[in-house]
N, C-alpha and C positions, 0 to 999 in steps of 0.2 A: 628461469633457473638454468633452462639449458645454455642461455648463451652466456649467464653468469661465467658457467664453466669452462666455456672455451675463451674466455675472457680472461679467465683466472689461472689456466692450466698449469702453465708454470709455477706460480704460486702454491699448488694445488700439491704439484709433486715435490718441489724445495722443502714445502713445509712436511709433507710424507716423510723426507728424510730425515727430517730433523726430529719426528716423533718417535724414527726408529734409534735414533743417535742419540736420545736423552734417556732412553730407557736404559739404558749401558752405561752412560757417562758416568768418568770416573773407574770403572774395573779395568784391570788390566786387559781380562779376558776378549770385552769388547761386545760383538756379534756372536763371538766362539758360546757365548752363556747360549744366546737363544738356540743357537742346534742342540747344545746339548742338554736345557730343559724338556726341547721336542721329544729329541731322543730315548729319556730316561723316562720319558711317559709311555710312550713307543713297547721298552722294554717290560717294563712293570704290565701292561695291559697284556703284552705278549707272553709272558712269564707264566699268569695268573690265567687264564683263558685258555693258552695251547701247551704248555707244561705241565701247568697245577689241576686245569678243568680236562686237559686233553678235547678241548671242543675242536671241532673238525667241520670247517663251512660244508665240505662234501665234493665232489664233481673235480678235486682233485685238486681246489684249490687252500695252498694255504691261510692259516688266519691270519698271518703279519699282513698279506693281500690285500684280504677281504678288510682289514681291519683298518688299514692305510688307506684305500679307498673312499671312506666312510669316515674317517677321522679328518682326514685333513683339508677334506671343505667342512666339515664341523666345526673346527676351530677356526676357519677362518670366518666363520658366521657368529662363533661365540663371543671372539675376543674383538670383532668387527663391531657388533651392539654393547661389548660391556665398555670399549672404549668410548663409541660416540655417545654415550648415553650421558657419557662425562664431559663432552668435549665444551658444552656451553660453558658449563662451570668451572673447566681448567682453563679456558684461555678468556678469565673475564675483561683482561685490560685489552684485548680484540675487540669483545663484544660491544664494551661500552664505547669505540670508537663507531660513530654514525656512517663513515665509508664502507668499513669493512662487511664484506659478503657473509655474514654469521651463517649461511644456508652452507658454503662449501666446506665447513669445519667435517660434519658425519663421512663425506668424500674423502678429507685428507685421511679420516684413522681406517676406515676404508681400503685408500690407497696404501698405508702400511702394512698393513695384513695380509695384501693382493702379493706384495714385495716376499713377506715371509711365508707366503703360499707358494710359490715360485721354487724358494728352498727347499719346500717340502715333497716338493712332484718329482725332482732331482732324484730324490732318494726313494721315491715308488720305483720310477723309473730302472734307478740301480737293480732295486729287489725284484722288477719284472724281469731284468737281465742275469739274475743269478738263479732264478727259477726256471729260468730255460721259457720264458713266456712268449709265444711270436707277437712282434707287433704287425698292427694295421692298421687302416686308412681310418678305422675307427676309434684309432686313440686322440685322432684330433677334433674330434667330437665333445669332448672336452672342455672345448673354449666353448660350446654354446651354452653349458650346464655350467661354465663359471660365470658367463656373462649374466645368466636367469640368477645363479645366486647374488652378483653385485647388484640387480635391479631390486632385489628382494632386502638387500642388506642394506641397501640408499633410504627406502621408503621406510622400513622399520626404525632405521636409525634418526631418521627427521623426527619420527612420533616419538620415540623413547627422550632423545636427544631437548627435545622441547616440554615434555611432562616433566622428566626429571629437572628441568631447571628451575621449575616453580613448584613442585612436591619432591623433595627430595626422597621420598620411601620409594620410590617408583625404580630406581636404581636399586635398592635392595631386594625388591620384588622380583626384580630382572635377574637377578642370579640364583633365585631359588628358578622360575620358570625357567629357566637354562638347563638347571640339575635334573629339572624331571624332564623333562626338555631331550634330551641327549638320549636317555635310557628308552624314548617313545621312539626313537627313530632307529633304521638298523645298522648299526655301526657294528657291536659285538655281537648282535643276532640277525639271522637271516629273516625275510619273506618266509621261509619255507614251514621256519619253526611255529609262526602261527597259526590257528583254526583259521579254514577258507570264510566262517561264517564273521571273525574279528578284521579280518586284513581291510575289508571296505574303509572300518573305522582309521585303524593305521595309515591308510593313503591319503586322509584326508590330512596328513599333518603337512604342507610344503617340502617342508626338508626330506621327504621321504624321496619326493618326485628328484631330487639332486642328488642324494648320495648314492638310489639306484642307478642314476644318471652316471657315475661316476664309474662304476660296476662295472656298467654296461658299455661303456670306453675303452677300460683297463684291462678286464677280466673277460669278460663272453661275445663281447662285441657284437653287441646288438643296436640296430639304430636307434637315433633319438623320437623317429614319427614310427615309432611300433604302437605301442599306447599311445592313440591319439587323444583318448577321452581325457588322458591321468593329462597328457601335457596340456589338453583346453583350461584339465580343475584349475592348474599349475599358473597357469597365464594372468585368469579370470582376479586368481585369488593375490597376485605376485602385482598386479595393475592397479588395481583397488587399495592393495596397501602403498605404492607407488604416492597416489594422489591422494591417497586419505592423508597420508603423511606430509606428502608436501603444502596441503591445504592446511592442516593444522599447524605447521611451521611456521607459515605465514602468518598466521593470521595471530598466532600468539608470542612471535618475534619482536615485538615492537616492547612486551611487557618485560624481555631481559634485562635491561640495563637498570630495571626499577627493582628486580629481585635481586639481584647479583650483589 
């Protein structure tokens, strides 16, 4: 599969574009929609949280911060699995061609997300600049907690990507585990807020280990081998779905063209 990729790369990113370019096609607006979807979710959570809740992460930082941090490798993990989950089923006149690499499809929607994550760091970035926030050597720390998340968002997407082709409820399933999904991990709440005797349970969820990760880049700058235990759980559990997934891929690949 790895050399598929490099095989394919170009393919791989052509097609990335073209899935961020048909999403749009046709409005005039263009690309300008997706900033300002991002955005108006941004403010609504901003509004309701540090307005209406008056919540306050503490230590001085604000919650558009803390909130941006934690959000926007969220969505690139949410909207990363709700596409590829679809991807066999939207591009069946691919699939049923015997050539085509059906495995680099969860990579391309992947690679779109990685694209609109990109736009989104832009804009931390701005709001670390207008908070007066120093940077460091620590903020490029970053690419290794996005890297851990694409390995996580590959293997996930080959399992989802392949059940939903041949059980289609596995896709609606997938968005409700998203909604409770989201609320388990700390995006609008801190670490701090939970019982020391609860947080074991919370670490265990992967995504905890990333969006701390992100935190700890942007905000307090802390290295990534502090917790070495959390980053082993993280590895053990991020590999395993790696190849649980690509093993199941395989191996139930062959039945697409007969469902499709």
């Amino acid at each position: 599969m790895i050399k598929q990729f490099h095989i394919h790369k170009n393919m791989i990113y052509l097609m990335a574009l073209k899935t961020i370019q048909m999403q749009y096609a046709g409005t005039a607006g263009g690309g300008l929609w997706f900033i300002l979807n991002r955005l108006s979710l941004v403010l609504v959570y901003w509004f309701v949280f540090s307005v209406g809740l008056k919540f306050t992460p503490g230590e001085n930082v604000p919650f558009i911060l803390m909130f941006l941090c934690g959000w926007i490798p969220w969505m690139t993990f949410a909207d990363s699995l709700s596409s590829t989950s679809e991807s066999i089923i939207n591009n069946q006149y691919l699939v049923k061609k015997t050539t085509f690499p059906t495995d680099i499809l969860p990579l391309v929607h992947l690679l779109s997300n990685l694209i609109a994550h990109g736009f989104m760091l832009i804009i931390l970035l701005l709001i670390l600049i207008f908070n007066k926030f120093p940077f460091s050597i620590y903020n490029f720390q970053f690419l290794y907690y996005l890297f851990a998340l694409s390995i996580f968002c590959i293997g996930l997407g080959w399992f989802f990507s392949a059940l939903n082709t041949l059980h289609k409820d596995i896709g609606q399933g997938l968005r409700v585990i998203l909604n409770i999904w989201f609320w388990l991990t700390p995006i609008v709440w801190t670490k701090g807020m939970i019982p020391e005797k609860y947080l074991i349970f919370i670490q265990l969820n992967p995504m905890y280990y990333i969006i701390e990760g992100y935190k700890y880049s942007f905000i307090y700058h802390i290295p990534f081998w502090q917790d070495i235990f959390l980053m082993c759980y993280f590895w053990i559990v991020c590999l395993a779905t790696l190849l649980g997934g690509a093993y199941l891929f395989e191996k139930l690949r062959w039945d697409f063209p007969e469902v499709l």
